[in-house]
N, C-alpha and C positions, 0 to 999 in steps of 0.2 A: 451306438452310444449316443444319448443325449448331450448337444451340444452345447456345454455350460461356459458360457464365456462372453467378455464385454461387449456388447455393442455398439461405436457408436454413428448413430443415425444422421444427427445433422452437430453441424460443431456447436452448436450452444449448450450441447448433453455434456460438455468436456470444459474442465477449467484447467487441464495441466498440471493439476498437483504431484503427480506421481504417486499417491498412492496405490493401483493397479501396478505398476511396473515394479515398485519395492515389495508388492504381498504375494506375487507368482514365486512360487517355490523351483521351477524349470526354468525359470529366466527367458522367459519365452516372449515379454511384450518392452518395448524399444520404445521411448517418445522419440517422434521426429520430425521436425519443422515442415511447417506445410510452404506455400508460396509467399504468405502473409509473413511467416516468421513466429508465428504460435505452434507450439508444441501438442502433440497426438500421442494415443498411443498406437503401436501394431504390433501385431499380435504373428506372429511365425506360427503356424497352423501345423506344420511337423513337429514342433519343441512340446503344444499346448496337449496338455494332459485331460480340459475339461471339469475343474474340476470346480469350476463356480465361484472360486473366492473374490477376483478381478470383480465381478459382478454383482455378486452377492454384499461387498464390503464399498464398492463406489459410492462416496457421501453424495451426490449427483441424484441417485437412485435410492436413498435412505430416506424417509420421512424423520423431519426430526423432533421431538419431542416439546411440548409449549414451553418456553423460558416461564420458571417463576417470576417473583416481585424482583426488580430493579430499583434500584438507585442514583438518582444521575445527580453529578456534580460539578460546577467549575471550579478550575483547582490552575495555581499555577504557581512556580517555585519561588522562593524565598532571596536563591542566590540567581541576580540579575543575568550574572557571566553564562549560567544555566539555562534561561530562555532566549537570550542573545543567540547562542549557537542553535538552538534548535528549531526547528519547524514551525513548532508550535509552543507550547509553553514548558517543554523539556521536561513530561511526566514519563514517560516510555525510559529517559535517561535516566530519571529515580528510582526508577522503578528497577531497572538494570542495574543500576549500582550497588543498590540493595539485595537483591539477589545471590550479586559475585560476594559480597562482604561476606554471605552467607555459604560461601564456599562454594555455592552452584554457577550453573551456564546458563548462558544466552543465547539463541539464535533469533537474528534477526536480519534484514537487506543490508546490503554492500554494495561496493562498485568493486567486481573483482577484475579479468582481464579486458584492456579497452574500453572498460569503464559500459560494462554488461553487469548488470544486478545479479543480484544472486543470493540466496539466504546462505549464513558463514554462523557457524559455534563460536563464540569466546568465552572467554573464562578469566581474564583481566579485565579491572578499571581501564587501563589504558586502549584496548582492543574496541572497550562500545563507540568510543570518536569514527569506527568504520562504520558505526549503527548510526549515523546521528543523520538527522536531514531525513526529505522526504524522495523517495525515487520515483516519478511517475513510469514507471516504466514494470513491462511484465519479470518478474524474479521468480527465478526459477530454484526450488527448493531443494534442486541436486540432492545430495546425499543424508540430512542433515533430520530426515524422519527416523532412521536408522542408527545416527547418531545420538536423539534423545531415547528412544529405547533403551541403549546400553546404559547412557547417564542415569537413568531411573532403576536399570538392575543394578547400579552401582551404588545408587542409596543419595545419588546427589538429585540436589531442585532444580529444577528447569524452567528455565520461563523462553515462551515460543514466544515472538511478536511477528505479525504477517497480514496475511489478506485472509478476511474470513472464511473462505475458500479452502485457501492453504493451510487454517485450526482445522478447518471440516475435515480434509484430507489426512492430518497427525492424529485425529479424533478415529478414523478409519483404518488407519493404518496401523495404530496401539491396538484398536479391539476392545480397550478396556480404558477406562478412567486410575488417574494417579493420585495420590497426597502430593506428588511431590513436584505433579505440574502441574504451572500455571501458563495459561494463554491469554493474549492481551490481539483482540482482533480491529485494524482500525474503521473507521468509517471511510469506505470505498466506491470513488466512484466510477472505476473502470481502468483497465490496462493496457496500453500500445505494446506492440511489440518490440521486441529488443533490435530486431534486423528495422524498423523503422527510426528510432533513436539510434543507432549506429549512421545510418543513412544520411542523418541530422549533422551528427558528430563532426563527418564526412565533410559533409557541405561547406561549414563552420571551419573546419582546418583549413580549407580550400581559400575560405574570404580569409582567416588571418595568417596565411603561410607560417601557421605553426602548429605543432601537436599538442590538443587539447590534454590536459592531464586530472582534472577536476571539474564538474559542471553541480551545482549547488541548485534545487529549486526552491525557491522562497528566499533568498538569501539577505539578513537581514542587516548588511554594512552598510545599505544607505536607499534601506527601505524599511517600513515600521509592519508590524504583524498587518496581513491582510492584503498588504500593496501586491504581492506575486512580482516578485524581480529574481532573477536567476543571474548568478556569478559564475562566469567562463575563467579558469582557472591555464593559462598557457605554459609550456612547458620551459619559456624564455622567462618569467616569472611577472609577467606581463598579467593584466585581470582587467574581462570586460564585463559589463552590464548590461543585461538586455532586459527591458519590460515586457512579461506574459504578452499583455493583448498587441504587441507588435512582434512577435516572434512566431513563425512558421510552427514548430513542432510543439511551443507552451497552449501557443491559443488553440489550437486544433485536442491538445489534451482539454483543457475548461471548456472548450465546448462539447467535448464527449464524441467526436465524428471518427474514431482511428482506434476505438477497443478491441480486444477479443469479442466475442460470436453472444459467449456466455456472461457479460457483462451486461449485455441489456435484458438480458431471464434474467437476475440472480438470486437465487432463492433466499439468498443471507440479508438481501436490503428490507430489513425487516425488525422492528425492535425484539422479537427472537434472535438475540445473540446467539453465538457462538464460543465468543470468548466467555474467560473469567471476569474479563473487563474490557470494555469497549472504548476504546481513545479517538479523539477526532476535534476540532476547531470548534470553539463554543464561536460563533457568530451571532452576531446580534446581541454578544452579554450588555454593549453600551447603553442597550434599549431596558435594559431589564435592572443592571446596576452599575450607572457608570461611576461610583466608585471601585467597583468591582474589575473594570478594565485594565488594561495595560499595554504598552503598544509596542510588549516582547514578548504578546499573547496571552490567552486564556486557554485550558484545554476543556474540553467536552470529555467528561469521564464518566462513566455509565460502569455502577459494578450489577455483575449479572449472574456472582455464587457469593457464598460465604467466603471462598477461597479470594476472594477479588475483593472484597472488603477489606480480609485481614493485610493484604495484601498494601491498599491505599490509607489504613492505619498504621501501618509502618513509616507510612511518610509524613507523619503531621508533624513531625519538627521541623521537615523542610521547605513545607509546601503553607499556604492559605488557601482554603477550602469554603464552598458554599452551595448546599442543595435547592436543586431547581426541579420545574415541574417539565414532565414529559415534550408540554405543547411549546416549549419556550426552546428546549432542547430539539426538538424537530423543525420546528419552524424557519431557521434557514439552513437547515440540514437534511434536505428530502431526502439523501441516500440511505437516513437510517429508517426510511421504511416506501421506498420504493427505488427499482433501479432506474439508471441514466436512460433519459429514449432514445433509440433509435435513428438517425437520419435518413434519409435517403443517399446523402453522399458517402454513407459509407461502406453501400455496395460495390463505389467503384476508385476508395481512396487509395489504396493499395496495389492499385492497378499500374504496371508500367514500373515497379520499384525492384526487378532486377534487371528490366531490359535499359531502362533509362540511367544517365551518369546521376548524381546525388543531385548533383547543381541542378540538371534538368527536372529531377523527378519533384524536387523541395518548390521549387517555379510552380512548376506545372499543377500539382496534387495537394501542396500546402500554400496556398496561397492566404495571404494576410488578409480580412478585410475585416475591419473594425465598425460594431455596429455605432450606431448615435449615440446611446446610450454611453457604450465605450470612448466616444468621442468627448462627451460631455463629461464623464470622468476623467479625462486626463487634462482637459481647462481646468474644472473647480478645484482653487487650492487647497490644499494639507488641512488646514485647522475648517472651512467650512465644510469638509467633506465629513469632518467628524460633530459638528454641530448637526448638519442633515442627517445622517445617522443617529443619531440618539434622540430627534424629533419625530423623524417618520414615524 
């Protein structure tokens, strides 16, 4: 018998979506965490029947076809209390709101146990507050491709929000395109693992002898879009503040040293969407239209179907909108068309992270060092850092 089944060769072939493990019919292929804390699959060679689907349907292994004409937009809400909580200018929130009104679901990332990401279905207003904020971290798509299958045999709308990876993989896993889904994939620029943020977690309970219950990144109570400040949320009702570029596990994420494998291939960094609509941080809109600015964000909206249009016309009562050209839109957004590089340190960052205690490994493996540049950003005050910005 010919042997029709995944291979995979070196881990940058693998993104973890799980579409392989949800399309075998024998239930024969298992993800399971490697040393690093990223997810595989294997494959049980007595269960496996051969029969090529694993293979044959891995987005990985799909050439995908040229995106048409795009659209790109800076868009940001109307109601202030709406970008205040969000990440970014709170369009993904709209968008989800609009949806549910429309009687369908959502899946999008969560902190579900211990505050481990995870993609989760709702179907309430109240439920997308789990969606809201950004999770640097790998989320895992559990169950949740099987879940919109049925929502779409049931005649209900779907909107998937994820890592363009995670579209690729529902894209693979369906087989077939919907009317009645829409996918919104963000501008990505690479994933740590969950056993590496737990690790953090860890560390962190350790210096406030108390159990964390909340960790926010971007958190914008007493930082403006842009700054990256993270709010620790304690289970005493207690709340700290930490700035990215002096925090172990933020800065090591913005400088890209502590991904998955397949984060520095990734075939989706690339103005060939994926999604219906492609969401992500308009940076640098000050330079382009600083009345256009706001300092509870702008979002980067790129629609990439018709379905992704109708979609951001549903929102013009709530929203203020403006089209921009491609080169204004990439310009300090390299991830939408090329992935994060490489290091060298991050052959051996992960190294020591179950032999070593959290405190030791966070010491030792994450250490903080702030370049000049970062140095000199946190002298220049608030308002001349935004006059230098809009002159450069």
């Amino acid at each position: 018998m010919e042997r029709k089944r995944l291979e995979i060769k070196n881990k940058s072939d693998c993104t973890g979506c799980r579409a392989c493990e949800k399309l075998c019919s024998v239930n024969c292929i298992k993800m399971v965490e490697d040393k690093e804390g990223f997810i595989f699959p294997e494959i049980d060679e007595e269960k496996c029947i051969h029969c090529g689907i694993c293979r044959d349907r891995c987005p990985e292994r799909k050439e995908r076809k040229a995106n048409q004409e795009f659209t790109i937009y800076g868009m940001k809400s109307k109601e202030i209390s709406v970008s205040q909580k969000s990440t970014s200018a709170g369009i993904a929130y709209l968008l989800s709101r609009q949806v549910i009104k429309n009687k369908g679901v959502v899946v999008g990332c969560a902190y579900l146990e211990k505050l481990i990401p995870g993609q989760i279905r709702v179907d309430s207003i109240e439920e997308i507050e789990k969606l809201r904020g950004s999770k640097y971290v790998f989320s895992d798509t559990k169950d949740t491709y099987q879940e919109v299958k049925q929502d779409l045999a049931e005649n209900r709308e779907v909107l998937y929000l994820g890592t363009p990876c995670q579209i690729g993989g529902l894209y693979a896993f369906l087989g077939k395109p919907s009317p009645l889904l829409y996918t919104v994939d963000i501008v990505c620029h690479g994933v740590p693992s969950s056993k590496l943020f737990l690790n953090y977690i860890d560390d962190l309970e350790n210096k406030y002898k108390e159990k964390i219950i909340d960790y926010q990144f971007r958190n914008k109570d007493k930082a403006e879009w842009g700054e990256f400040c993270a709010k620790i949320v304690l289970a005493n009702g207690k709340v700290n503040y930490r700035k990215a570029d002096n925090d172990p596990y933020y800065s090591h994420f913005l400088t890209g040293t502590t991904y998955r494998d397949c984060c520095y291939e990734c075939q989706y960094a690339s103005m060939n969407r994926v999604g219906d609509i492609t969401l992500g941080d308009f940076w640098g809109i000050e330079q382009y239209d600083s009345h256009f600015y706001s300092p509870q964000g702008v979002s980067l909206v790129i629609c990439n179907s018709e379905k992704g249009k109708k979609m951001i016309q549903e929102l013009e009562e709530d929203t203020l909108v403006k089209v921009f050209e491609e080169a204004q839109a990439v310009r300090k957004n390299a991830n939408l068309v090329r992935p994060t590089k490489r290091e060298k340190i991050r052959d051996t960052i992960y190294e020591g992270i179950d032999e070593l205690s959290s405190q030791e490994y966070i010491k030792k493996k994450l250490k903080v060092q702030m370049s000049p540049k970062q140095i000199i950003k946190r002298i220049i005050p608030k308002k001349m850092k935004k006059i230098v910005k809009k002159w450069i």
